[in-house]
ZAVEXTOR-629798 format. One record per residue (C-alpha): residue in three letters; x, y, z. Coordinates in steps of 0.25 Angstrom, whole numbers, plus 5000, padded with zeros to 4 digits. Each point is the difference from the previous one (the first is absolute). Last residue first. Layout:
alaXYZ/...
END
This chain:
unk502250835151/unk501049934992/unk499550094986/unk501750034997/unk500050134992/unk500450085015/unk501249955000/unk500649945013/unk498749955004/unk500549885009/unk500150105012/unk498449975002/unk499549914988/unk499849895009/unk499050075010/unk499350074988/unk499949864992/unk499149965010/unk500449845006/unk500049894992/unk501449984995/unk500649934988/unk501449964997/unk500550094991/unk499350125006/unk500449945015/unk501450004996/unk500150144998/unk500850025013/unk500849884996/unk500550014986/unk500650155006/unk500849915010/unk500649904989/unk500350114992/unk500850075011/unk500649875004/unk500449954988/unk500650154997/unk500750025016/unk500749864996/unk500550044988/unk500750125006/unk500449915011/unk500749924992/unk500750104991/unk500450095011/unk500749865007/unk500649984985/unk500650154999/unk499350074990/unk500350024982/unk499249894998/unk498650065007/unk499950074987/unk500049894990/unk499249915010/unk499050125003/unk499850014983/unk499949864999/unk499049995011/unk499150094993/unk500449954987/unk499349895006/unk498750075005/unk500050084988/unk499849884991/unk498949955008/unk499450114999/unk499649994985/unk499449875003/unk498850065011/unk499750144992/unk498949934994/unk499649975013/unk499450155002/unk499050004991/unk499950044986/unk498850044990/unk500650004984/unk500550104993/unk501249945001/unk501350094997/unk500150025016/unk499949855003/unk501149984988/unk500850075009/unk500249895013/unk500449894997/unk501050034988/unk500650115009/unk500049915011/unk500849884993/unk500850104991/unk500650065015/unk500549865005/unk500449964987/unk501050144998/unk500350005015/unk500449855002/unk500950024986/unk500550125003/unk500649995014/unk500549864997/unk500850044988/unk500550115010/unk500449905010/unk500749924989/unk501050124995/unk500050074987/unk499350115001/unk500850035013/unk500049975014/unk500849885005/unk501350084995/unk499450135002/unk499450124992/unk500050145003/unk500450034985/unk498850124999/unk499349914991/unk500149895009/unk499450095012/unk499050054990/unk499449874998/unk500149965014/unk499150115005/unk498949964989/unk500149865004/unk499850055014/unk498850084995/unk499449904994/unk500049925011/unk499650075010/unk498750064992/unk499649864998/unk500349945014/unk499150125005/unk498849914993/unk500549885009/unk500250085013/unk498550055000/unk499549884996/unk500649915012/unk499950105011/unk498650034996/unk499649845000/unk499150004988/unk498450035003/unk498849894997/unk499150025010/unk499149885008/unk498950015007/unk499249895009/unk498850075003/unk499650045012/unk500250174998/unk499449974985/unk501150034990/unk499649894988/unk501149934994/unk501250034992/unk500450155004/unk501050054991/unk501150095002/unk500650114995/unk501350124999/unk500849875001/unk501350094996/unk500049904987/unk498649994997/unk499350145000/unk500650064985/unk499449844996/unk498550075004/unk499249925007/unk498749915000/unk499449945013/unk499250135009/unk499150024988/unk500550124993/unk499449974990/unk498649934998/unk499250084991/unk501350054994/unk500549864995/unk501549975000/unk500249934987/unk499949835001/unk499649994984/unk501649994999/unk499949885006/unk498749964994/unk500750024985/unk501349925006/unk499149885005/unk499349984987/unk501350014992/unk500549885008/unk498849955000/unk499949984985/unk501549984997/unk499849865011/unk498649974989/unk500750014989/unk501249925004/unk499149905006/unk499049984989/unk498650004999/unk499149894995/unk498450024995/unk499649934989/unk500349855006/unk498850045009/unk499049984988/unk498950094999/unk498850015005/unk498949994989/unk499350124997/unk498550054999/unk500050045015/unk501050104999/unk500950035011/unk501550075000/unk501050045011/unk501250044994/unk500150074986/unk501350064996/unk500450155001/unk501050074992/unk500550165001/unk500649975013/unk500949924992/unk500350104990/unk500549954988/unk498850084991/unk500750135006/unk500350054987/unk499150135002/unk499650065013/unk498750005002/unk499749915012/unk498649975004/unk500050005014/unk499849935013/unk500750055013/unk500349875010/unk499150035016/unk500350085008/unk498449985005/unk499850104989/unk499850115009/unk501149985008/unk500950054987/unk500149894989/unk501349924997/unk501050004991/unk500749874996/unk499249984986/unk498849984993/unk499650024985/unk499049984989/unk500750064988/unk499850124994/unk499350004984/unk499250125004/unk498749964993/unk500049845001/unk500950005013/unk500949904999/unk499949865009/unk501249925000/unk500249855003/unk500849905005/unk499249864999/unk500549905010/unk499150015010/unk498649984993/unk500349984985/unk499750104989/unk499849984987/unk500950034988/unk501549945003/unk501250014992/unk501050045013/unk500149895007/unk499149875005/unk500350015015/unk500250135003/unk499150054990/unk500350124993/unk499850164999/unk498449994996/unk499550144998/unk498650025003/unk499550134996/unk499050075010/unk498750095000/unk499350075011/unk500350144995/unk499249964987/unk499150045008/unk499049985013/unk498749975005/unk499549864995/unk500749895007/unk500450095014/unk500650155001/unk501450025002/unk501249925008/unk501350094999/unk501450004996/unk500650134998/unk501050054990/unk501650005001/unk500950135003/unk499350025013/unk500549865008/unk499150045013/unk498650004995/unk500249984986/unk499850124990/unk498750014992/unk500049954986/unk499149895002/unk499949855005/unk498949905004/unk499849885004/unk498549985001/unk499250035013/unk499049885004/unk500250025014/unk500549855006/unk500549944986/unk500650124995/unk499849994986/unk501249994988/unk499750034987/unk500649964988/unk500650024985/unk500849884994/unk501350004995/unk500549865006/unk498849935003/unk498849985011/unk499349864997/unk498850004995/unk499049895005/unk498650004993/unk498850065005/unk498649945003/unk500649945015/unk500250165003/unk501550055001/unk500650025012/unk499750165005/unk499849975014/unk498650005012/unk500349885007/unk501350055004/unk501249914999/unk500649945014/unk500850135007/unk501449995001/unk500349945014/unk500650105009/unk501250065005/unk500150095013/unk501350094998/unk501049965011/unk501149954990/unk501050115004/unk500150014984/unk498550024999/unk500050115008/unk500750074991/unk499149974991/unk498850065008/unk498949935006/unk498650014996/unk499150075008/unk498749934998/unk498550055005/unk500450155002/unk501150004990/unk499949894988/unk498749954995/unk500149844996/unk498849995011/unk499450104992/unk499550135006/unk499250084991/unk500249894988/unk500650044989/unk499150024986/unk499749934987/unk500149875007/unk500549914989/unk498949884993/unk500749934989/unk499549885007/unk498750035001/unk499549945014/unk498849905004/unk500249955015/unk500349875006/unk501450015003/unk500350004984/unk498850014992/unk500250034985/unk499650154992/unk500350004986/unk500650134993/unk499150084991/unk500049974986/unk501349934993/unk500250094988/unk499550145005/unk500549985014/unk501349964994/unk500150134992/unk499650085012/unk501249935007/unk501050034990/unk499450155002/unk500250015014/unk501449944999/unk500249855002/unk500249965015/unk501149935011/unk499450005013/unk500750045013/unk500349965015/unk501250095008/unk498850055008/unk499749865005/unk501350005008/unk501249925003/unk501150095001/unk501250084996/unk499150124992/unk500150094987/unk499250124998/unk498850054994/unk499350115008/unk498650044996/unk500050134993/unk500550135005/unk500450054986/unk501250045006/unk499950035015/unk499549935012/unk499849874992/unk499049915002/unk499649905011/unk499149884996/unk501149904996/unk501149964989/unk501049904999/unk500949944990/unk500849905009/unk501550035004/unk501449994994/unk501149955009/unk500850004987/unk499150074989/unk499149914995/unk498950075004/unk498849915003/unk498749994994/unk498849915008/unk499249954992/unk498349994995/unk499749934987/unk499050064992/unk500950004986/unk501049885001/unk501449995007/unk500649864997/unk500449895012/unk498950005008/unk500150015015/unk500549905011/unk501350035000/unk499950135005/unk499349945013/unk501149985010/unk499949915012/unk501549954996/unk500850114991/unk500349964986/unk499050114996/unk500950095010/unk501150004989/unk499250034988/unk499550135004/unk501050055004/unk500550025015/unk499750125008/unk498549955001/unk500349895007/unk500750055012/unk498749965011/unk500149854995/unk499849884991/unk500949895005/unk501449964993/unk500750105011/unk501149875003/unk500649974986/unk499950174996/unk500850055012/unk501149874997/unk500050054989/unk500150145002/unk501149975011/unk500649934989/unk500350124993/unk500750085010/unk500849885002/unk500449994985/unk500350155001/unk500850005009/unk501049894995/unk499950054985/unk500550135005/unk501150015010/unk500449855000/unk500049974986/unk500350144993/unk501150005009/unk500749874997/unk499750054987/unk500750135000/unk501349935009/unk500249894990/unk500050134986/unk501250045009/unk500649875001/unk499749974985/unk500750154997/unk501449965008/unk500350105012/unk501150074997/unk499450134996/unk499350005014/unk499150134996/unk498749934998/unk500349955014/unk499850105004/unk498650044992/unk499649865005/unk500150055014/unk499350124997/unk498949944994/unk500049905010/unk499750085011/unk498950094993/unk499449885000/unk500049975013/unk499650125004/unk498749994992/unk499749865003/unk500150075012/unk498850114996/unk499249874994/unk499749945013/unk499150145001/unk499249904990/unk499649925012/unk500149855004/unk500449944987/unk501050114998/unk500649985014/unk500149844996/unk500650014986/unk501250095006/unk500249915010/unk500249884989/unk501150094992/unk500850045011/unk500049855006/unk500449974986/unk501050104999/unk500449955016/unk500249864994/unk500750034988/unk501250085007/unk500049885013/unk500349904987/unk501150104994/unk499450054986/unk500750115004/unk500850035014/unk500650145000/unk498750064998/unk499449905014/unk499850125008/unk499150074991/unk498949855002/unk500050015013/unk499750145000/unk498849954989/unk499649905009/unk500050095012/unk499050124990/unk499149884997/unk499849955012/unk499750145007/unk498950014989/unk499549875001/unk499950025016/unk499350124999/unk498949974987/unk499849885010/unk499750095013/unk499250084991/unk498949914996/unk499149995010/unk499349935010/unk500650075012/unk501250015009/unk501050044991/unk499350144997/unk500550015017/unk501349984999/unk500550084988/unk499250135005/unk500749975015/unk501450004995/unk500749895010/unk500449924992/unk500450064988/unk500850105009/unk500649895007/unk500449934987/unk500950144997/unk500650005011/unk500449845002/unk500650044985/unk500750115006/unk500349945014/unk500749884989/unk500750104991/unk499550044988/unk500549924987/unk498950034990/unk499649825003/unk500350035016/unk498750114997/unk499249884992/unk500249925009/unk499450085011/unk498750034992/unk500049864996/unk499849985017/unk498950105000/unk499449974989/unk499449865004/unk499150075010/unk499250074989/unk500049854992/unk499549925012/unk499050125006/unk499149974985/unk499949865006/unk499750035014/unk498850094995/unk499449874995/unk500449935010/unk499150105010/unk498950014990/unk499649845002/unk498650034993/unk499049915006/unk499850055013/unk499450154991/unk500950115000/unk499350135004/unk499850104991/unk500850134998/unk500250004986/unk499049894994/unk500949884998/unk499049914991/unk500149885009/unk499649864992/unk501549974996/unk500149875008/unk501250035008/unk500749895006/unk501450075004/unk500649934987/unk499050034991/unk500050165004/unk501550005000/unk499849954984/unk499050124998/unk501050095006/unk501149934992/unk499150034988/unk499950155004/unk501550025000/unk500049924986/unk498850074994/unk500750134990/unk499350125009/unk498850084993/unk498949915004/unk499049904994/unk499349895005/unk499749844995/unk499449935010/unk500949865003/unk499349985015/unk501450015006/unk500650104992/unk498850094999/unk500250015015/unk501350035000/unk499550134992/unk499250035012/unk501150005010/unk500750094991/unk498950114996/unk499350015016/unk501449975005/unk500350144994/unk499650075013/unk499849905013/unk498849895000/unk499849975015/unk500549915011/unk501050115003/unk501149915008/unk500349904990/unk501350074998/unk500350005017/unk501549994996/unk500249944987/unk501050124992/unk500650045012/unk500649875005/unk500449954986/unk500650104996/unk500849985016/unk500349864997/unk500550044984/unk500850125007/unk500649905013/unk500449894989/unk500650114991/unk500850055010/unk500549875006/unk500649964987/unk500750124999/unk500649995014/unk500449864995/unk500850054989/unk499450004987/unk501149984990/unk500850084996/unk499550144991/unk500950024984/unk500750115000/unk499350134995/unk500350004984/unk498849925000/unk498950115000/unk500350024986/unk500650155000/unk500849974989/unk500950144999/unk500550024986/unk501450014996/unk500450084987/unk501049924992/unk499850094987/unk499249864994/unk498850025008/unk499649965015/unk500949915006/unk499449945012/unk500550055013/unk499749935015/unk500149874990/unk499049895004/unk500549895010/unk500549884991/unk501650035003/unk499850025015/unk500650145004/unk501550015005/unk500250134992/unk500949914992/unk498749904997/unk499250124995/unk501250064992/unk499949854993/unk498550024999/unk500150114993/unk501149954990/unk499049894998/unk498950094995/unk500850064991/unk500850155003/unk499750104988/
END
């Protein structure tokens, strides 16, 4: 077996540096070579030349060109601005929201904001006018900064997997000038920064390759760094960040694996480059991705419209939120709210409808908003309360608000049309809305007049572990209720349903409470304690637990969180299965101490973290709303079968589509097919003994084929398929960071081929691609850069497939 130095001695006699990393690497002890296809087997590239540097200063200018021309234009809320801009907004007035995206892109949005002069008083209404006081131009500028800045990375990164200079040029022109990539840069949002990070994070780790002949080198360390720091700031932006955290690790496996195989490298040095590893690739990004949840958290310290998603205990230290202000130990008569514990668990609701089918009962579901018909009271069982009627007499009546009321006192049947009714009177919003933040939140109700608190004649009692109770619907009367009919949508559990009032009903009605722990005092606990009491609540005849989860009701159940009593066995761990109390009144209780109530941040960040990832997945394509002219198919992305119109179409309205440049995508998702099939046709050339000198398995073109090819090709394949295994809606800019890699293997693939011609033909070749592309980016210019004239006259000739909505 040859050592390591004997490698590098035949590298020195071939006229090779002595620390650039061997062509071969011996493989195992019966002397067979391996190919190391590390992009540094190419020849290291000079230094910029002035022609170079000229390039990239006319790229960034002309980024720069296209992505702030006329973008304060359209004075009017454009398509996802209505999310974006408005989640500034909570920035800057400190509201504390819920979305589905981690919060560093929608920060900086929020510190643009700040900067431009922005008060956060607009609400972004899709398709409202901006108002004087919101500075919506510099706030679109900011978002165009980090989509023009791709354009000369892009380039760099090309010179970084050794194309030539019209390749590199090439493949920054098609970035450029790709109208799709334009035009989702111009606007609040978050993509042009998702882009950037992206592109960042695959240069950095090219950078990064090309440095395998260098470790622990100062220039080695910085770009593993700078690797590690990108990677933290896509995945802070979106969670598609995660796909080149992907591709990068991938990357390193292999690499490590190689040098796995380096028999003579010495164990601590090998053991170095794990942890040098683990550092920047892992602990790097995720620190970042961290604090941007605590910077989230330091700056949304105001009560707000994402409340609900949090736990209980988290928005109580909230500003302008009541939770504090409520008794600390649960009591019979008090009236609550209940909320899943589940992550992004909602409030145990019910409301005047019933169910279509089942026992067709009122619905009992669980719901992500302020509402009075999430109130409740907390009672004995019938025949508890008949033995209390016998031992303290009829409850007492007091005044409050100037009229006599029993206090035990529970309408015994709903309303015709409450003011709490759902439907007609109250559509409530959907959860899935809920993740887009547009559902109307408000206050929970003030106690009713007319509750269940004990009479002044009665003693306190405090609700225990193991005792049997009722719970009432505050608003209707009906008791929680559960029976041996199959839920509504989740058929292997039973319903949930309100039934009957305070004397009609069963042993049907009847709970166990089940005290899990306290999250402040522990395990060996016996009474409940508003928002830090996990409890469950077993059905006293079936024995099933209480129960709600991620699936959620048809439109007839406002889409709102299934509620059922889940019979499976051994599922006491279950956190859908516990519930703590939330909101809670009783007049007869001191407040409690605020010192009761402290959540903690690495709870809190797992809690959203797990919230957000349940609403994306919530996020399915809906049937009473699809197709609806926004949502795509990922079989429709890469031959740009679609469009998306982001604004309203009126003939004198300022219109904008979002389409690709067709010369651009067209040629980038050919580059796949070409160079597969060249890799194919070289395969068998070397198997048939048609190799050359500079052409073989062993040669540094080769190495430089495979390794631009192979991360080129994992970059779109891990950007792009996992949309076809989500069951979740897609749109067509999802497809936007998998391009990317086909526009540059693209221009590999032409660089590779365009090798093998004459320089003048080479030149002019190139010249006919920047110009063609350049000249396709122009006739659809006026869909990227807003028009106002019909869509019939500009959609005629620019319909070249018949999918695309222009007209």
């Amino acid at each position: 077996m040859s050592s390591y130095a004997d490698m590098e001695l035949k590298q020195r006699r071939k006229g090779r540096p002595a620390d650039a990393t061997p062509l071969l690497v011996d493989d195992d002890a019966s002397g067979k070579d391996k190919l190391n296809v590390s992009i540094s087997t190419a020849p290291s590239r000079p230094a910029p030349s002035n022609v170079e540097t000229y390039s990239l200063y006319l790229l960034t200018f002309l980024a720069f060109a296209t992505r702030f021309a006329r973008i304060g234009w359209s004075n009017k809320v454009v398509w996802d601005e209505a999310h974006f801009g408005k989640f500034g907004s909570h920035y800057i007035k400190r509201d504390f929201y819920f979305d589905v995206h981690p919060p560093l892109g929608k920060t900086l949005i929020g510190l643009a904001g700040l900067f431009a002069g922005y008060d956060g008083s607009f609400d972004f209404e899709s398709g409202k006018e901006y108002p004087p006081n919101v500075n919506y131009t510099a706030m679109r500028m900011f978002c165009a900064l980090w989509g023009a800045l791709m354009v000369p990375v892009a380039y760099l990164t090309a010179r970084e997997l050794k194309m030539s200079r019209w390749a590199a040029f090439a493949a920054a022109s098609m970035v450029l000038f790709d109208n799709a990539y334009t035009v989702i840069s111009r606007f609040i949002l978050l993509d042009s920064m998702l882009l950037f990070f992206t592109v960042l994070s695959f240069y950095c780790f090219t950078k990064f390759a090309n440095l395998q002949n260098q470790p622990f080198s100062l220039d080695w360390w910085l770009w593993l760094v700078n690797t590690g720091v990108s990677l933290g700031l896509v995945s802070s932006v979106k969670w598609v960040g995660f796909f080149v955290v992907a591709v990068v690790g991938l990357y390193t496996l292999e690499n490590l694996w190689d040098l796995f195989g380096d028999v003579s490298m010495p164990k601590a040095t090998y053991i170095k480059h794990w942890v040098a590893r683990i550092v920047c690739l892992i602990l790097i990004p995720v620190a970042i991705y961290i604090a941007s949840f605590a910077l989230h958290f330091a700056i949304l310290t105001k009560s707000g419209p994402g409340d609900a998603q949090m736990s209980s205990l988290f928005q109580s230290n909230l500003q302008g939120n009541n939770l504090k202000d409520a008794p600390l130990e649960l009591a019979y008569g008090a009236k609550f709210t209940l909320k899943n514990f589940g992550f992004g668990g909602g409030l145990l609701h019910s409301h005047v409808q019933t169910y279509p089918h089942g026992s067709k009962q009122q619905q009992v579901t669980c719901y992500h908003h302020k509402d009075a018909n999430n109130d409740w009271f907390i009672a004995k069982t019938r025949e508890a309360e008949a033995e209390d009627d016998a031992k303290y007499g009829s409850p007492a009546k007091v005044t409050k608000g100037g009229s006599d009321v029993a206090m035990d006192a529970v309408p015994d049947a709903p309303p015709a049309e409450s003011a709490a009714a759902d439907g007609a009177v109250k559509a409530e919003a959907s959860d899935a809305a809920a993740s887009k933040d547009d559902a109307p939140v408000a206050e929970a109700a003030a106690p009713a007049e007319t509750s269940e608190t004990p009479a002044v004649n009665r003693p306190i009692e405090y609700v225990r572990n193991g005792d049997i109770v009722r719970l009432v619907h505050a608003s209707t009367g009906k008791n929680l209720h559960s029976h041996p009919v199959a839920g509504p949508v989740t058929k292997n559990m039973n319903e949930v349903s309100g039934y009957g009032n305070k004397t009609v009903g069963d042993s049907n009605d009847y709970w166990v409470v089940e005290i899990v722990d306290d999250l402040s005092r522990g395990k060996k606990v016996d009474v409940i304690h508003t928002l830090t009491t996990r409890l469950r609540l077993r059905h006293k005849n079936s024995g099933c637990l209480l129960r709600s989860h991620s699936v959620n009701l048809p439109q007839w159940g406002f889409k709102q969180a299934e509620v059922v009593c889940d019979k499976r066995k051994d599922r006491n761990s279950d956190i859908n299965n516990m519930w703590n109390i939330e909101n809670h009144w009783n007049d007869r209780l001191p407040k409690a101490d605020a010192s009761h109530f402290k959540s903690q941040f690495l709870k809190d960040f797992a809690h959203l973290n797990v919230a957000m990832w349940t609403s994306n997945n919530a996020l399915v394509p809906d049937p009473d709303k699809e197709p609806d002219g926004l949502t795509s198919s990922p079989s429709e992305w890469p031959f740009m079968h679609v469009g998306i119109r982001m604004c309203s179409w009126g003939d004198n309205d300022i219109k904008f589509y979002m389409l690709g440049n067709p010369l651009v995508w067209w040629g980038a998702i050919a580059s796949l097919g070409g160079y597969i099939a060249l890799w194919a046709l070289y395969h068998a050339k070397f198997q048939r003994k048609m190799a050359t000198a500079d052409w073989n398995l062993s040669s540094p073109a080769w190495g430089k084929f495979i390794f631009a090819g192979k991360w080129l090709l994992a970059g779109w394949f891990l950007h792009y398929v996992p949309f076809g295994i989500m069951g979740r809606v897609t749109y067509l800019h999802h497809y936007f960071p998998a391009l990317y890699f086909t526009i540059l293997l693209a221009a590999f693939l032409l660089d590779h081929v365009l090798d093998m011609a004459p320089k003048v033909a080479r030149h002019v070749a190139w010249i006919a691609v920047i110009a063609a592309v350049t000249g396709v980016f122009a006739y659809f210019a006026p869909m990227t850069f807003g028009f106002d004239w019909p869509a019939a006259e500009f959609a005629q000739g620019r319909s070249w497939m018949p999918t695309w909505k222009l007209g």
